[in-house]
C-alpha positions as CSV (number, residue, x, y, z in Angstrom):
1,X,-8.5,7.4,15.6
2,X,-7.2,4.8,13.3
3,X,-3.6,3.3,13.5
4,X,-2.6,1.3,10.3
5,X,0.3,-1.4,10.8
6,X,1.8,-3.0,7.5
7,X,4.1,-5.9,7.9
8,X,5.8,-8.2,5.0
9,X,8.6,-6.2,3.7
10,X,12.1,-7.4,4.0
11,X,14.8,-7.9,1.2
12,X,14.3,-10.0,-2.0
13,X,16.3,-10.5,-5.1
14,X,14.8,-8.9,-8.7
15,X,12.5,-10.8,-9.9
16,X,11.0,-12.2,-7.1
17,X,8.0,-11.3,-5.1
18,X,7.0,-9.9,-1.8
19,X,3.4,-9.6,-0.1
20,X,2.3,-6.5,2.3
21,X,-0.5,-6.5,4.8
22,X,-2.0,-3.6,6.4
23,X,-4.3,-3.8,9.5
24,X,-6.3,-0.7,10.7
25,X,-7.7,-1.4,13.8
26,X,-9.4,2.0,15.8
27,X,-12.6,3.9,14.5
28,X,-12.7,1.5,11.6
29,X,-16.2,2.3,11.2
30,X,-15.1,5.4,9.3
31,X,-12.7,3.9,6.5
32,X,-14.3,3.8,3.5
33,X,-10.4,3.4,1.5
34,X,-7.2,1.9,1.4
35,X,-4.2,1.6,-0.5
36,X,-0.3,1.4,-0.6
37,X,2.1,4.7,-1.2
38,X,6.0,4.4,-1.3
39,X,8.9,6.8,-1.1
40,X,12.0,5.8,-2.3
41,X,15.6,8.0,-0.6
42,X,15.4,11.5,-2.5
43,X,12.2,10.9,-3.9
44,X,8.9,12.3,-2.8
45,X,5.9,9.7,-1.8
46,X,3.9,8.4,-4.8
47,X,0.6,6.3,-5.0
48,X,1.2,2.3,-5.9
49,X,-2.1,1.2,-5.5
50,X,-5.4,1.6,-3.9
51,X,-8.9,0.4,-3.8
52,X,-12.0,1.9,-2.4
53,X,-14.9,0.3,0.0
54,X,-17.0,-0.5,-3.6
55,X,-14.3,-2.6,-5.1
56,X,-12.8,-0.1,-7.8
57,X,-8.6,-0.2,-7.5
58,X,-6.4,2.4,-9.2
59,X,-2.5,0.9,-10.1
60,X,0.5,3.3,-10.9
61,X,1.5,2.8,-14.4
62,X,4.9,1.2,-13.0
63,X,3.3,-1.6,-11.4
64,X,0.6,-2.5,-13.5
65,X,0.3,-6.2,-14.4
66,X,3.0,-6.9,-11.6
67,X,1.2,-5.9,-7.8
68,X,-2.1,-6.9,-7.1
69,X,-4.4,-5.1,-3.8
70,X,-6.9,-6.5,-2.3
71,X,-9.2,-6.3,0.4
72,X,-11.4,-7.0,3.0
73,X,-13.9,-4.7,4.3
74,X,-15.0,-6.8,7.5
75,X,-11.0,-7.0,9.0
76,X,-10.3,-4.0,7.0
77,X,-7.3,-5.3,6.0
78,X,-5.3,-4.4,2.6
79,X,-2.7,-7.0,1.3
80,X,-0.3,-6.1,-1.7
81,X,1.1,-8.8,-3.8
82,X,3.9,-7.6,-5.9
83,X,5.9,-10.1,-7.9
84,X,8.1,-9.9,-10.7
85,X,10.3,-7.0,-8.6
86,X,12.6,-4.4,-9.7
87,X,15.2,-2.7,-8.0
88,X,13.5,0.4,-8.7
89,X,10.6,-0.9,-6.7
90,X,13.0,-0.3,-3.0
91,X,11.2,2.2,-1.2
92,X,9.4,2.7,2.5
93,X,5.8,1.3,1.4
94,X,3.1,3.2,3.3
95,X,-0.6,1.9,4.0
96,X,-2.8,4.7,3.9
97,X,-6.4,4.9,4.5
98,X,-9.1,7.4,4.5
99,X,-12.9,7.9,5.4
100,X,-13.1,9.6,1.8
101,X,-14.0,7.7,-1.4
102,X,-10.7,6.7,-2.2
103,X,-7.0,7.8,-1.4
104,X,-5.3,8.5,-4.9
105,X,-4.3,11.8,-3.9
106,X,-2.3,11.9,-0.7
107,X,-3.8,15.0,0.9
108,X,-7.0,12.6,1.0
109,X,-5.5,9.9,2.8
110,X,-6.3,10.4,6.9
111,X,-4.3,7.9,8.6
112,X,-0.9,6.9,7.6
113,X,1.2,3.6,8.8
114,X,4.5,4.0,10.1
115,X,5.9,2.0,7.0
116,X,7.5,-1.5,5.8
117,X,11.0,-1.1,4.1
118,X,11.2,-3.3,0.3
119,X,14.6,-3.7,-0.7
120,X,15.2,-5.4,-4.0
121,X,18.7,-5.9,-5.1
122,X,19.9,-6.5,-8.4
């Protein structure tokens, strides 16, 4: 069992920036991705970002150039650095991680974090 815990979200004005971490602590020995999903009221979850055990990250198209992931396999930890922030960027952000090659699909993803609330006001 693996039990993901995010922490860093809060409430920051547009234009600013906000950094998540994700901890998976557990049967870490079988996590070979991470990455970040949010779901924003009356919309269904969607991928932000992830990155896989070899290094290679995937971005949704809204956040390219503005979030960064990153890693590190030996705490297996995930950290997402998102500046520049738009109020269409509020959403529950969920760390997700998966002993499969990567989690850009949510059905891959095996473990799920209980979730950090972003709320960025215009």
């Amino acid at each position: 069992q693996v039990q993901p815990v995010e922490s860093g979200g809060g409430l920051v004005q547009a234009g600013g920036s906000l950094r998540l971490s994700c901890v998976a602590s557990g049967s870490i020995f079988s996590i070979n991705a991470m990455g970040w999903y949010r779901q924003a009221p009356g919309k269904q979850r969607e991928l932000v970002a992830c990155m896989s055990r070899g290094g290679m990250t995937k971005y949704a198209d809204s956040v390219k150039g503005r979030f960064t992931i990153s890693g590190n396999n030996a705490n297996n930890t995930v950290d997402l650095q998102m500046t520049n922030l738009k109020p269409e960027d509020t959403a529950v952000y969920y760390c997700a991680v998966s002993s499969a090659y990567t989690v850009i699909r949510p059905d891959w993803v095996d473990y799920w974090g209980k979730g950090t609330l972003v709320t960025v006001s215009s």
